[in-house]
PAGU-797639 format. One record per residue: z, x negated, y negated of N, C-alpha, C in turn. Coordinates in steps of 0.02 Angstrom, whole numbers, plus 50000, padded with zeros to 5 digits. Layout:
BEGIN
     nz     nx     ny    caz    cax    cay     cz     cx     cy
      Z      X      Y      Z      X      Y      Z      X      Y
...
// end
This chain:
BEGIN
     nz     nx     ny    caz    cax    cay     cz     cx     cy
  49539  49319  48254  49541  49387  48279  49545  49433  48217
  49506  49489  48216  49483  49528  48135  49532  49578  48179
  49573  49597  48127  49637  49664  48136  49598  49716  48140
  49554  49731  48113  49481  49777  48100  49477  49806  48167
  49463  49755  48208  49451  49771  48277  49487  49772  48334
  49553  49761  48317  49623  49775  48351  49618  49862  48342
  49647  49836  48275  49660  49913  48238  49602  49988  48276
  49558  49963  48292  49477  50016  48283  49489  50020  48386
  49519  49976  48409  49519  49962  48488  49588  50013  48503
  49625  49989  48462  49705  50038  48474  49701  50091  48448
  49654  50132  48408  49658  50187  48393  49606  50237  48445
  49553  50192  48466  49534  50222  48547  49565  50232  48592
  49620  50191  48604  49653  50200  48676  49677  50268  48677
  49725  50275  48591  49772  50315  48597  49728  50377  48583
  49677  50389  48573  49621  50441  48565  49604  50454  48648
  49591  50423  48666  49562  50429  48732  49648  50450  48802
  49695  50424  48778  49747  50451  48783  49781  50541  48785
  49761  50531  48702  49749  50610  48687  49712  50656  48736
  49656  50637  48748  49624  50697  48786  49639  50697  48855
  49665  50634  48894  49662  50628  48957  49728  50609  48965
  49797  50637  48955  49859  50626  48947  49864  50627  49025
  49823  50607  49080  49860  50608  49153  49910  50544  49157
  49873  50470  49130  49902  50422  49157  49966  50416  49138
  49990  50445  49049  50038  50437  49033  50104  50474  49072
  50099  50546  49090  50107  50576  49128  50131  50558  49211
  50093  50531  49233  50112  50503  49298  50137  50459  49290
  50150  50416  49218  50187  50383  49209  50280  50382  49203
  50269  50456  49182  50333  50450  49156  50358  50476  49218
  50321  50525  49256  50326  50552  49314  50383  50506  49373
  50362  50445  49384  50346  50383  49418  50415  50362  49384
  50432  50365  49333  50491  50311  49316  50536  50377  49322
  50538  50459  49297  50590  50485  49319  50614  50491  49369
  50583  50514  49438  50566  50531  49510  50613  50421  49534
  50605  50385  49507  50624  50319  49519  50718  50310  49502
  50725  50355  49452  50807  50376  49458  50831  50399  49513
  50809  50433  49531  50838  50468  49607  50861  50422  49653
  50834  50368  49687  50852  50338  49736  50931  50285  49700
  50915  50291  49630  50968  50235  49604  51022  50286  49594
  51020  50335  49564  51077  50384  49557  51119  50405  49618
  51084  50408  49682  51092  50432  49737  51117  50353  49801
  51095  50280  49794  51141  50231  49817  51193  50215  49778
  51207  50175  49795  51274  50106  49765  51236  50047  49747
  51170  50052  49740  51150  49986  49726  51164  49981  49648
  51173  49931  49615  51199  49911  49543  51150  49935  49496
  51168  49966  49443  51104  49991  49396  51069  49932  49386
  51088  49869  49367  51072  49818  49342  50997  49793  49381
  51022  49814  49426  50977  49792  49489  50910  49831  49495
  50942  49903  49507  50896  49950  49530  50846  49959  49463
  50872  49933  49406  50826  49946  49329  50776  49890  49350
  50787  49834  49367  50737  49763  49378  50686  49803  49409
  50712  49833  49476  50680  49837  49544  50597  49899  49494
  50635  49933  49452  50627  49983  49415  50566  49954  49357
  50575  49910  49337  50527  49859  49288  50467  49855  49322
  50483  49823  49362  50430  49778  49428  50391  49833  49451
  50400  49900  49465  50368  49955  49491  50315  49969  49424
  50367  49988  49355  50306  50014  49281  50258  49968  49287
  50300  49886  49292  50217  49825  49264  50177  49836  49315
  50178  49833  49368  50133  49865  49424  50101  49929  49392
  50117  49980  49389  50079  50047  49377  50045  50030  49315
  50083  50008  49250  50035  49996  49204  49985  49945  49206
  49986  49899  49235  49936  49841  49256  49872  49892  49283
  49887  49913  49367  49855  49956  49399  49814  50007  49356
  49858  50034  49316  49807  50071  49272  49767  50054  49221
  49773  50031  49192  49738  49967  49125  49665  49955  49156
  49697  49908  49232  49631  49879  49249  49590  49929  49298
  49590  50004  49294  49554  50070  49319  49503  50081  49273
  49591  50099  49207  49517  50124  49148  49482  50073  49119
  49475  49997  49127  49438  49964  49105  49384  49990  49148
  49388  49956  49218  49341  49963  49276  49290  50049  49270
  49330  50088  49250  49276  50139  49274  49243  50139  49171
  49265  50120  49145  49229  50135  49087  49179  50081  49056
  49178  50018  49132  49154  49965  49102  49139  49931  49038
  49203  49901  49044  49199  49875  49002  49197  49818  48973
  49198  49759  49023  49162  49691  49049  49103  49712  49038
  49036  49756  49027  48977  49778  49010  48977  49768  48944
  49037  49805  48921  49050  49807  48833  49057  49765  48802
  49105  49708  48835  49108  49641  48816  49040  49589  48798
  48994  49604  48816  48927  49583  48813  48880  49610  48777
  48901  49678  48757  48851  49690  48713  48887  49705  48655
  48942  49723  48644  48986  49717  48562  49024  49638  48574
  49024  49607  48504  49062  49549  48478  49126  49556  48476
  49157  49579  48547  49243  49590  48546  49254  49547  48561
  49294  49509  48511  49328  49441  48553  49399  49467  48604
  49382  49418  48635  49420  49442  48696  49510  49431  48665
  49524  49398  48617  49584  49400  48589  49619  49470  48575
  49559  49518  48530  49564  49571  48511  49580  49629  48572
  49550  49613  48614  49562  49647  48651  49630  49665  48694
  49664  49586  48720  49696  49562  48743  49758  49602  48705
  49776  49598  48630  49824  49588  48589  49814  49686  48582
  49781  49727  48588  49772  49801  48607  49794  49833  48675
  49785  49788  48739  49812  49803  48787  49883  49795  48792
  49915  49725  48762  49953  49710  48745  50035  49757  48708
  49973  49798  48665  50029  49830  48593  50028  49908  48635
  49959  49935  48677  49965  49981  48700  50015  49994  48771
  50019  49944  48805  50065  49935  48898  50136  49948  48876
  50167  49895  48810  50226  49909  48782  50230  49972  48760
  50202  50003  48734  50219  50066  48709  50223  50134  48780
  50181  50118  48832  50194  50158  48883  50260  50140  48926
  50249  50046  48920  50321  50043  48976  50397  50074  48950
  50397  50042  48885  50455  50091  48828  50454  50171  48843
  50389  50196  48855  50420  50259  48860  50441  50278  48938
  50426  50249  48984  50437  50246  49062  50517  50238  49053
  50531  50180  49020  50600  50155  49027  50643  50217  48995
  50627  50234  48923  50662  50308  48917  50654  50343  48972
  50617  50378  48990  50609  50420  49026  50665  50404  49092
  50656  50357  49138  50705  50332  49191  50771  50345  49171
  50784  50301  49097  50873  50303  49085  50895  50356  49080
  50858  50426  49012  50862  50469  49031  50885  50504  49088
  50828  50516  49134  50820  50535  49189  50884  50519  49247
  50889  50464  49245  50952  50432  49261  51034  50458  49250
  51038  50443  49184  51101  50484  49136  51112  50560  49174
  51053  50604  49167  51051  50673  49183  51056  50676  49249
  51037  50630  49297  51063  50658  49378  51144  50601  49372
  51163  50587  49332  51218  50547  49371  51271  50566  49322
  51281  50616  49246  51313  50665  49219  51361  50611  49178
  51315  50552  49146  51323  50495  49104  51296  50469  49068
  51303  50492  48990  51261  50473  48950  51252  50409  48917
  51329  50354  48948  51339  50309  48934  51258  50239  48977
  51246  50272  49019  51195  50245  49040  51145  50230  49015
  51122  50292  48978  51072  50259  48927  51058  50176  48913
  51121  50169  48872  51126  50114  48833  51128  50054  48879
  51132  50051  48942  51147  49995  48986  51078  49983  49007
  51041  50046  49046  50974  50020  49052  50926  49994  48985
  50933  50036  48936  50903  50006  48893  50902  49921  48891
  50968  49907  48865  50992  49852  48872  50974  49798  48928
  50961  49828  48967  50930  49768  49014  50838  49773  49015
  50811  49836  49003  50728  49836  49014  50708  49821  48948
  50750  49821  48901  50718  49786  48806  50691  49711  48825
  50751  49682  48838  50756  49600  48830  50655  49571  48861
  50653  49600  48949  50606  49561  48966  50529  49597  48949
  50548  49676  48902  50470  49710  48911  50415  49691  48888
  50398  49630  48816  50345  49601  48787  50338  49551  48839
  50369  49520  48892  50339  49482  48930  50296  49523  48980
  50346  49575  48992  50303  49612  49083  50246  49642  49043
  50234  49667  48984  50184  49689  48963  50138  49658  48922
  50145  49598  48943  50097  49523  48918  50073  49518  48994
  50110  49507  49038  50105  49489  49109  50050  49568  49118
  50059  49616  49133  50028  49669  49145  49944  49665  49122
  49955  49657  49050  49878  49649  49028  49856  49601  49060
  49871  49528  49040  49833  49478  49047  49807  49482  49145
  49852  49505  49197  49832  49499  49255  49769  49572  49255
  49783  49621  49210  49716  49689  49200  49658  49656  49177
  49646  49605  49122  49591  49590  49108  49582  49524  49164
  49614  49494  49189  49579  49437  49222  49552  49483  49272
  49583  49527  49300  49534  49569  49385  49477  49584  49343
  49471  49624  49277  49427  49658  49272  49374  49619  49254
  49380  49558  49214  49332  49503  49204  49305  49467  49266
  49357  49458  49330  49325  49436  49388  49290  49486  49437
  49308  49562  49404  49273  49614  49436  49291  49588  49513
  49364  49600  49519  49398  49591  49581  49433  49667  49593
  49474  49667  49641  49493  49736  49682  49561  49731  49662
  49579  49793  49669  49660  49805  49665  49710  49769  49691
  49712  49738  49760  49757  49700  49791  49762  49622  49746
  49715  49603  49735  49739  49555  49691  49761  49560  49607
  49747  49607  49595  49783  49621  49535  49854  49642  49540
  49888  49672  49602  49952  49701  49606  49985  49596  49645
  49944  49550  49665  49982  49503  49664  49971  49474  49612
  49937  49468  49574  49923  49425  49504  50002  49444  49469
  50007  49506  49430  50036  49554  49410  50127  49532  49429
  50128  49530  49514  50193  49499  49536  50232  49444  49524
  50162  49414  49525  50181  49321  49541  50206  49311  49451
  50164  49332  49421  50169  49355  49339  50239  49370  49323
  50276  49429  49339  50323  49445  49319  50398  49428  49355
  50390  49404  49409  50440  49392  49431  50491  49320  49410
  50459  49277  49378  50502  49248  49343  50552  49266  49283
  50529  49315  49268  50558  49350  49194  50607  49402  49238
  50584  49434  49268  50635  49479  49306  50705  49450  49352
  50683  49395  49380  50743  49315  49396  50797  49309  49331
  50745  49281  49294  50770  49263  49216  50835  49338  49205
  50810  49395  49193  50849  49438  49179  50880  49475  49202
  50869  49468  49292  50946  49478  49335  51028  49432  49327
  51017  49368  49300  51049  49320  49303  51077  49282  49224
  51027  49304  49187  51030  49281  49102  51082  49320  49073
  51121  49320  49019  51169  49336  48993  51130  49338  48913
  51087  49299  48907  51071  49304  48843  51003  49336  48822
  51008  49396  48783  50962  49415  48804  50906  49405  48739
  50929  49369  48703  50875  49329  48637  50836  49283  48651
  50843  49243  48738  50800  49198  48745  50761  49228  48797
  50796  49299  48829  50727  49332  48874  50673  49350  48800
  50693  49384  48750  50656  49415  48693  50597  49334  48684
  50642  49300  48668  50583  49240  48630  50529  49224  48681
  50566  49214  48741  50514  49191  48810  50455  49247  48822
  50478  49302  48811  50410  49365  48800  50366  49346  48765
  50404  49332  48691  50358  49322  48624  50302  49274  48637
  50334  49220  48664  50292  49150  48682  50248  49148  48752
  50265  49209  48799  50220  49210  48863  50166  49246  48805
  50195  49293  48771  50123  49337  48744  50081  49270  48706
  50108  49244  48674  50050  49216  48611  50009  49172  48679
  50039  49135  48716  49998  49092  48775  49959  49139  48824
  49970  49212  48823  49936  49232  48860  49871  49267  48819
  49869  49286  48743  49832  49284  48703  49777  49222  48703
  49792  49155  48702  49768  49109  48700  49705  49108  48778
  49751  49121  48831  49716  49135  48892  49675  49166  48896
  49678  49247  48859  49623  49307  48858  49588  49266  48843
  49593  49237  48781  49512  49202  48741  49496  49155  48796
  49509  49119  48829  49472  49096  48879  49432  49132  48935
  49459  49180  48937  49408  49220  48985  49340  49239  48963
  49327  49249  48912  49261  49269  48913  49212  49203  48923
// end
C-alpha cells in the first residue's frame, strides 16, 4: 500500500468535507440531540454511551457507504490502480476522526444538560477504548455494500453484527488496553479483508 495514495485519498475526503460540511454536521447534530434522552432517564451513562456508540457506527457506516454510492466509486476502483488496502486504511483514519468528534460532542452535550463537567471524562473513558474497532467495523461493512452494490438494510446489519461484540466486550470489560489492542487487530484483519474485495 503506497502512503502516496492514502495520503492523496485522505486529503480528498477532508476537501470534499470542506465544501459539503452537511454530513459532519448532522453528525454532531445526532450525537448532541442523543444526550437528551440519557440526561433526562436513570439509565446508567455507561450504558446509554454504548447504546450511543452503536447509533455513530451506524450513521457513520450509513454515510461512508452514500458518499461512496452516489460518487461511484466502485466505477473508480476500475479505472484508477487504488488498491483497495488504500482505500480501506482512508475510510478507516477518516470514520475515527468523525466518531471522536460525535463522542465530544455527546459528552459535552451531556455535561451541559446535566450541570457536570465531571462527565466528560467518564464518557470519554468508555467510547476511547472500543472506537478503532467500531470504526474498522464501520468502514469495512461501507465498502463491502458498496463493492456488492447492495442497499442500506444490509449494511445497517452488516455494521451491527460487526460491532456488537466490541460493544459486549466494553459494557462488561474492566480493562480497557485489551478493548484498545482488539481494535488495533480487528483493523489490521479488516485491512487484510478490504484487499480481498476487489
Amino acid at each position: 500500500m503506497r502512503l502516496e495514495a492514502v495520503a492523496a485519498l485522505l486529503h480528498r475526503e477532508f476537501i470534499s468535507t470542506e465544501r459539503s460540511p452537511w454530513e459532519v454536521l448532522a453528525l454532531l447534530i445526532l450525537a448532541s440531540t442523543a444526550s437528551i434522552p440519557t440526561a433526562l432517564s436513570r439509565v446508567e451513562e455507561r450504558v446509554a454511551t454504548i447504546l450511543v456508540l452503536l447509533f455513530i457506527t451506524l450513521f457513520t457506516s450509513t454515510q461512508s457507504y452514500l458518499r461512496d454510492k452516489w460518487r461511484g466509486v466502485v466505477e473508480v476502483y476500475h479505472i484508477y490502480p487504488i488498491p483497495p488496502a488504500a482505500t480501506y486504511a482512508v475510510k478507516l483514519a477518516y470514520t475515527a476522526t468523525l466518531m471522536a468528534l460525535a463522542i465530544a460532542a455527546y459528552a459535552l452535550a451531556l455535561a451541559t444538560l446535566k450541570s457536570e463537567p465531571g462527565i466528560v471524562v467518564g464518557v470519554v473513558s468508555t467510547a476511547a477504548p472500543p472506537l478503532i474497532y467500531l470504526a474498522a467495523a464501520a468502514s469495512l461493512a461501507s465498502m463491502i455494500a458498496v463493492h456488492l452494490k447492495s442497499e442500506t438494510p444490509l449494511l445497517i446489519a452488516m455494521t451491527t453484527v460487526l460491532s456488537t461484540p466490541i460493544l459486549v466486550t466494553t459494557a462488561t470489560a474492566q480493562n480497557s488496553i485489551l478493548i484498545i489492542l482488539s481494535g488495533v487487530s480487528y483493523a489490521i484483519i479488516a485491512s487484510i479483508i478490504a484487499e480481498l474485495i476487489d
